[in-house]
Backbone bond lengths (Angstrom), bond angles and torsions (degrees), N, CA, C in turn:
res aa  C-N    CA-C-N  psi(-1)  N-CA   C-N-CA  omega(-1)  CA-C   N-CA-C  phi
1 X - - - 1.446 - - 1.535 109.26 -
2 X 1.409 118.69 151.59 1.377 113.41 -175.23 1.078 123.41 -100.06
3 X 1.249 154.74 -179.48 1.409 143.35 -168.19 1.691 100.48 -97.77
4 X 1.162 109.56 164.35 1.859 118.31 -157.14 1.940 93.81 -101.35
5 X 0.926 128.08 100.14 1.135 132.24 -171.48 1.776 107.31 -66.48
6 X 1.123 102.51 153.28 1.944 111.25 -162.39 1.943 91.23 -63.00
7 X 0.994 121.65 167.12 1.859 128.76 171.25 2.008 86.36 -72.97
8 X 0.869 128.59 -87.20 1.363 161.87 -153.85 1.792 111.10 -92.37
9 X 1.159 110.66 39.00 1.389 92.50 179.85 1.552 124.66 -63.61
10 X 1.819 110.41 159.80 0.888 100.79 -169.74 1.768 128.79 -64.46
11 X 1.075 148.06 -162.66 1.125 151.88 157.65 1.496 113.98 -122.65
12 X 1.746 102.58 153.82 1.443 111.01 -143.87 1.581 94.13 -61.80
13 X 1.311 110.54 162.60 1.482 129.64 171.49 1.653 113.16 -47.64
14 X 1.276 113.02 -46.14 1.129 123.01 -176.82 1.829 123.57 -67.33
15 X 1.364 82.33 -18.38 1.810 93.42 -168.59 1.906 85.01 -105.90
16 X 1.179 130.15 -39.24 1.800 127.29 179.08 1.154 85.49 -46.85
17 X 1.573 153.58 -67.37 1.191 138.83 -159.21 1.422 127.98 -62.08
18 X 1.164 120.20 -22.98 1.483 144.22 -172.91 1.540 96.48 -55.49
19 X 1.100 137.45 142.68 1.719 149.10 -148.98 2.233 77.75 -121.13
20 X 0.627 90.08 -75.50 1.787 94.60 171.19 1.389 131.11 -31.25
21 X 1.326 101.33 -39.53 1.469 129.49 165.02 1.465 117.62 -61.06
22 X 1.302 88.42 -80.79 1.752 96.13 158.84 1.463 123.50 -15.94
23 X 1.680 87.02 -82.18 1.574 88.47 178.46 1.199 149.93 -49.93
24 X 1.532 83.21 -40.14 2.015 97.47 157.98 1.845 123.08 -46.23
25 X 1.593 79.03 -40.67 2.115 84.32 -175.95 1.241 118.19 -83.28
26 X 1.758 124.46 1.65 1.411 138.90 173.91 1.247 85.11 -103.91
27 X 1.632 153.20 -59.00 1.089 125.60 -154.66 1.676 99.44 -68.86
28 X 1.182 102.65 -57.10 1.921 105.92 -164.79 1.655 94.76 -50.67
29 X 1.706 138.47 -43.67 1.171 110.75 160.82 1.527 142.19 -22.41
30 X 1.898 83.53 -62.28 1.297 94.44 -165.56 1.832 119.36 -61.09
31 X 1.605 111.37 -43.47 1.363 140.03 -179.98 1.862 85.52 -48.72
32 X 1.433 119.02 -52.49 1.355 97.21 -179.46 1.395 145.09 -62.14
33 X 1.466 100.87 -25.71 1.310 120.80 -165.54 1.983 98.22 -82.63
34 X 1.590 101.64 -37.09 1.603 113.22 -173.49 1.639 102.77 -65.12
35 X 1.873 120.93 -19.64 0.958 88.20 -163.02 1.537 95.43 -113.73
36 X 1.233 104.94 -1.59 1.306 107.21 175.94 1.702 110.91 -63.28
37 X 1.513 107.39 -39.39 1.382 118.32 178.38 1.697 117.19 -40.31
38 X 1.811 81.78 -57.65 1.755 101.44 -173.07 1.326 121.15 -71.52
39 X 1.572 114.83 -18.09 1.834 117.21 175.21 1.383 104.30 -61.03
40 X 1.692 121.19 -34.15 1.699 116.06 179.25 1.476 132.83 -50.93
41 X 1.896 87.01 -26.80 1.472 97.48 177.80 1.658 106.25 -115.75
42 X 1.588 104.31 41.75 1.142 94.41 174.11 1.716 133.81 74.63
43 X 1.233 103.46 -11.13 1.635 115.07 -160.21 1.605 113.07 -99.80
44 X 1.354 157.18 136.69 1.172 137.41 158.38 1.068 96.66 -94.49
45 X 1.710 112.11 -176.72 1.375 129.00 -156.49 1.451 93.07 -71.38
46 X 1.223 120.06 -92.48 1.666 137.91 -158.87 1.847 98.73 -28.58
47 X 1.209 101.31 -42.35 1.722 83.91 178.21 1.343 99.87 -111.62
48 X 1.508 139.82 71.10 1.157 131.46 108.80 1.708 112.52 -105.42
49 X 1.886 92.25 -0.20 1.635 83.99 171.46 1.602 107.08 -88.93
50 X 1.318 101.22 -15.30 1.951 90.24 179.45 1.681 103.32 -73.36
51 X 1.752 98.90 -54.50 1.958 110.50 178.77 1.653 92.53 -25.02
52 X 1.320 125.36 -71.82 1.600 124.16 -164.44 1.520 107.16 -64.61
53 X 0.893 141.79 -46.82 1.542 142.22 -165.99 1.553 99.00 -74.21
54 X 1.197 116.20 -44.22 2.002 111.56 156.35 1.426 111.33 -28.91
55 X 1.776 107.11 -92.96 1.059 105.01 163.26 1.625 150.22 -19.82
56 X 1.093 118.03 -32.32 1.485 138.25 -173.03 1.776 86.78 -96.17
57 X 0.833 139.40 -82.91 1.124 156.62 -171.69 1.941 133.57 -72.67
58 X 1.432 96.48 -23.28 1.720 95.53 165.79 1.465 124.57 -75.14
59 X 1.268 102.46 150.20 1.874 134.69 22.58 1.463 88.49 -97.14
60 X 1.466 116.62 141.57 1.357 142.04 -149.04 1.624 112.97 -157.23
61 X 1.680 93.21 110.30 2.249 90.47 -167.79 1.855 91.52 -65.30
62 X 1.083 106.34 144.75 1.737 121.62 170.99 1.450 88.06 -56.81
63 X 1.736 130.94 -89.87 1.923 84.14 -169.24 1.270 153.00 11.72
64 X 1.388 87.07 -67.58 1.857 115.07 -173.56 1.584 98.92 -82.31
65 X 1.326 149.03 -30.21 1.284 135.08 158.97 1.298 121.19 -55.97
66 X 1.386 103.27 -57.78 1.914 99.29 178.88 1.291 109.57 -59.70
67 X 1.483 140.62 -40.97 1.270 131.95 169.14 1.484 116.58 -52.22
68 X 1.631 133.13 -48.79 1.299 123.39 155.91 1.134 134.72 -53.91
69 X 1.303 116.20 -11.47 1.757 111.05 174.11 1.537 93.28 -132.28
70 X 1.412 112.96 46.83 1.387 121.88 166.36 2.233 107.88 6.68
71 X 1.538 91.39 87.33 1.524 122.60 -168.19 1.283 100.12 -145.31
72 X 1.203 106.78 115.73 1.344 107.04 159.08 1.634 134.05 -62.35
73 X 1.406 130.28 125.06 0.848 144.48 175.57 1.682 126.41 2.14
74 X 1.434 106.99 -69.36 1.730 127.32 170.95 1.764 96.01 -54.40
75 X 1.232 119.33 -41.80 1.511 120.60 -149.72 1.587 101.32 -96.74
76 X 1.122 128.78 -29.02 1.720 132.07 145.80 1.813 125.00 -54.57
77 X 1.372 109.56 -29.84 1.507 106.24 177.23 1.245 74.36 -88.95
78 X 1.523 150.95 -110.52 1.581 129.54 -136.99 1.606 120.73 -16.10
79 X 1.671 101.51 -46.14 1.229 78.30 -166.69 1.643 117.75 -99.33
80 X 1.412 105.07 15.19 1.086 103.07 175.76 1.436 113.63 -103.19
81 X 1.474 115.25 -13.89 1.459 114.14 142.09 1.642 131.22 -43.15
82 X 1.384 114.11 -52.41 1.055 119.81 153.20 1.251 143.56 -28.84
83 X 1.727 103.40 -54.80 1.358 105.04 -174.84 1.739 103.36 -105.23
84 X 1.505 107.76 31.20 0.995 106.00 -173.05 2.095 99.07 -121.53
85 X 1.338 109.83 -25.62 0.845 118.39 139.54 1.312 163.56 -71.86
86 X 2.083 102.35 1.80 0.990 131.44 132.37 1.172 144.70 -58.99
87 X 1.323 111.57 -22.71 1.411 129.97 175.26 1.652 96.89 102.74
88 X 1.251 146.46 20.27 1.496 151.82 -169.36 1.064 94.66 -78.15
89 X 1.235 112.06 -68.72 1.715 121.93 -147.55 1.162 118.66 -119.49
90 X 1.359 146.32 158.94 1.534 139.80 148.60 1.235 113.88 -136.53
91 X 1.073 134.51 115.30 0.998 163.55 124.42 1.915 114.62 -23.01
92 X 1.256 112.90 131.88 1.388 120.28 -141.78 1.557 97.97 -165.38
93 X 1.553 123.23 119.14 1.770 112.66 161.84 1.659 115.19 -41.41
94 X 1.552 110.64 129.43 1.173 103.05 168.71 1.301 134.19 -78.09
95 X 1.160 124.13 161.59 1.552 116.72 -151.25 1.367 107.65 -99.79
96 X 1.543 112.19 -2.03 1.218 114.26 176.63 1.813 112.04 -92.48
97 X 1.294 83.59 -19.53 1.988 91.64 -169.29 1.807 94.29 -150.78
98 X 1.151 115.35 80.42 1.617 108.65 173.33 1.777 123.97 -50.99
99 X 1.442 101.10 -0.93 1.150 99.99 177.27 1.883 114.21 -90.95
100 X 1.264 99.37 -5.85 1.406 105.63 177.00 1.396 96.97 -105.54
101 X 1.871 117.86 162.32 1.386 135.21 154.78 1.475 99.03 -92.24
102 X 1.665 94.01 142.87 1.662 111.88 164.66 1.353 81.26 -123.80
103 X 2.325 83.76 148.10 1.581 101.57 -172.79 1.809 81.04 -122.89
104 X 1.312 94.29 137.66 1.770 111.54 162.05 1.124 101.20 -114.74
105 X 1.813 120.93 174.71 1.217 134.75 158.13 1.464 105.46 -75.84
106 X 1.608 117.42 160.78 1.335 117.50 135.34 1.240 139.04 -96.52
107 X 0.965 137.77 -157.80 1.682 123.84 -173.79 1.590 89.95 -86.56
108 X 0.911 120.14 -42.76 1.432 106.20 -173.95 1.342 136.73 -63.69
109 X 1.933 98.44 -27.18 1.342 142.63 159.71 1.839 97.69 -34.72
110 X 1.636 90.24 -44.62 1.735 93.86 -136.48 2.009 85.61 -83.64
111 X 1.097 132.46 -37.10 1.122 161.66 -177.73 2.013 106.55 -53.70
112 X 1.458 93.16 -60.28 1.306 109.64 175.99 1.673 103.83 -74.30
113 X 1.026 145.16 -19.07 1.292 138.86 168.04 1.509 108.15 -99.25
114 X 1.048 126.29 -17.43 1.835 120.63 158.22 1.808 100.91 -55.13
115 X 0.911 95.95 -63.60 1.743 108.73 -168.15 1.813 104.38 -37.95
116 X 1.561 102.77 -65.93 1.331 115.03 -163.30 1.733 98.29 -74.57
117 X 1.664 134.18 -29.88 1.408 116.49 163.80 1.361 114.14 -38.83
118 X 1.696 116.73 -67.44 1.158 112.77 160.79 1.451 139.84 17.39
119 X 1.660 93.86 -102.54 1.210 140.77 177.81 1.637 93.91 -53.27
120 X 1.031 114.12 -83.98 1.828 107.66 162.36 1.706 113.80 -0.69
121 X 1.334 86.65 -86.90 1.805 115.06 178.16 1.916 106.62 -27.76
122 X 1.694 111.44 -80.59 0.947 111.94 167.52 1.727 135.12 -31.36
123 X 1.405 117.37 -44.88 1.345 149.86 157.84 1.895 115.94 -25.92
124 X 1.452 101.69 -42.38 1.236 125.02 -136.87 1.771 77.33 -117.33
125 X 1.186 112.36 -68.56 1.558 115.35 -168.91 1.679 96.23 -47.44
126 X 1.575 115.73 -54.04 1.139 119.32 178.77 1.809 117.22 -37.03
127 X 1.373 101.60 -61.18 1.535 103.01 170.43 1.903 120.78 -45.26
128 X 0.870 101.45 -35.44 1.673 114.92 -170.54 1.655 128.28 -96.49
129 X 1.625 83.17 6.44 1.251 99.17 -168.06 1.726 124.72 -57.15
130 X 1.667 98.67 -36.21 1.701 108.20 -166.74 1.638 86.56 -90.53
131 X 1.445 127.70 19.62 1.417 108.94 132.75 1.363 141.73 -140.39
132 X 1.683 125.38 176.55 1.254 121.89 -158.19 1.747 108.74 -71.88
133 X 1.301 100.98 167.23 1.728 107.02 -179.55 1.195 113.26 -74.20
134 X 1.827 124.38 9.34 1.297 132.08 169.60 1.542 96.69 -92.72
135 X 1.592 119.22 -53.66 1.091 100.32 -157.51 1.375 121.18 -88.32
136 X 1.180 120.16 -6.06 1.604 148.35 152.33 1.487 106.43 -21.05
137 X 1.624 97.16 -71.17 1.457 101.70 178.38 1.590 128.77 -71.20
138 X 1.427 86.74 -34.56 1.838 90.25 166.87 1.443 111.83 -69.70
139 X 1.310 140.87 -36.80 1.451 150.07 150.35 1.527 114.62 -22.76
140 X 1.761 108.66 -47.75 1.387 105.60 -168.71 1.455 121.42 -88.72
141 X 1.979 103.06 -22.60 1.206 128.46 -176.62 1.598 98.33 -66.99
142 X 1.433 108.64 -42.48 1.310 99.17 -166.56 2.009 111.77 -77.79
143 X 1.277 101.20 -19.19 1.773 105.42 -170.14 1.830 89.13 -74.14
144 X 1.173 114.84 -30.45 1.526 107.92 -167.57 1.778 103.04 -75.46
145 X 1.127 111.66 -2.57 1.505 126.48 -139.59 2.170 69.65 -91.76
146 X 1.535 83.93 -82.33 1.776 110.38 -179.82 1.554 126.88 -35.61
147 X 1.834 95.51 -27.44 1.377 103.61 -160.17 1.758 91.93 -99.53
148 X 0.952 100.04 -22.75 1.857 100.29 -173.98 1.391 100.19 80.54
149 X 1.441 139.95 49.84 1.409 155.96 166.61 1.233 123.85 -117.29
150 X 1.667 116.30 108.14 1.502 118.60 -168.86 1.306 109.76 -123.03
């Protein structure tokens, strides 16, 4: 019989040190925990990042969304089919250019993205948890530092 191999083994010593490494295994954490949050309410990630970029931004031509949440084109109408077949969003000729769709929220839209900020929020605290509300912020100051995000 063979030996039962670890779920998660570790990775080599040389690569645990890697600042890149790291980060990758806090982001892919984190992405898990955010989406684990958001499956409760039904939501995956990419469209609670469109649900929010609505919000922030409607009524908003789809062009101009997939370019803000840097999405390609084909992969923004899915999901705005989606969340449009949720009752989120509608999508409507814009009145400035009928040849484009503007996407708004709906109330429910607006309802269903309260929930999943949340859920987000919680997600996130969860990740940050084994540290203090000093170093949290010095943590975030510094990822914005790395990430080139101001």
């Amino acid at each position: 019989m063979l030996p039962r191999m670890a779920e998660n083994p570790p990775a080599p010593s040389r690569i645990r040190a890697l600042p890149s490494w790291l980060l990758g295994r806090a982001a892919a954490r984190g992405r898990g925990l955010v989406a684990e949050a958001l499956a409760r309410h039904d939501m995956k990630m990419w469209h609670h990042v469109v649900l929010a970029a609505v919000a922030d931004l409607g009524p908003v031509a789809q062009a101009e969304l997939g370019r803000t949440v840097s999405l390609d084109p084909k992969d923004v109408v899915g999901i705005l089919k989606d969340l449009q077949t949720a009752g989120l969003v509608v999508r409507a000729p814009d009145p400035a250019d009928r040849r484009k769709n503007a996407v708004t929220l709906t109330t429910a839209g607006e309802r269903r993205l309260e929930e999943c900020t949340k859920a987000g929020k919680w997600a996130n605290d969860e990740l940050l948890a084994p540290l203090s509300a000093a170093e949290r912020e010095q943590f975030l100051e510094m990822l914005r530092r790395i990430s080139r995000v101001r």
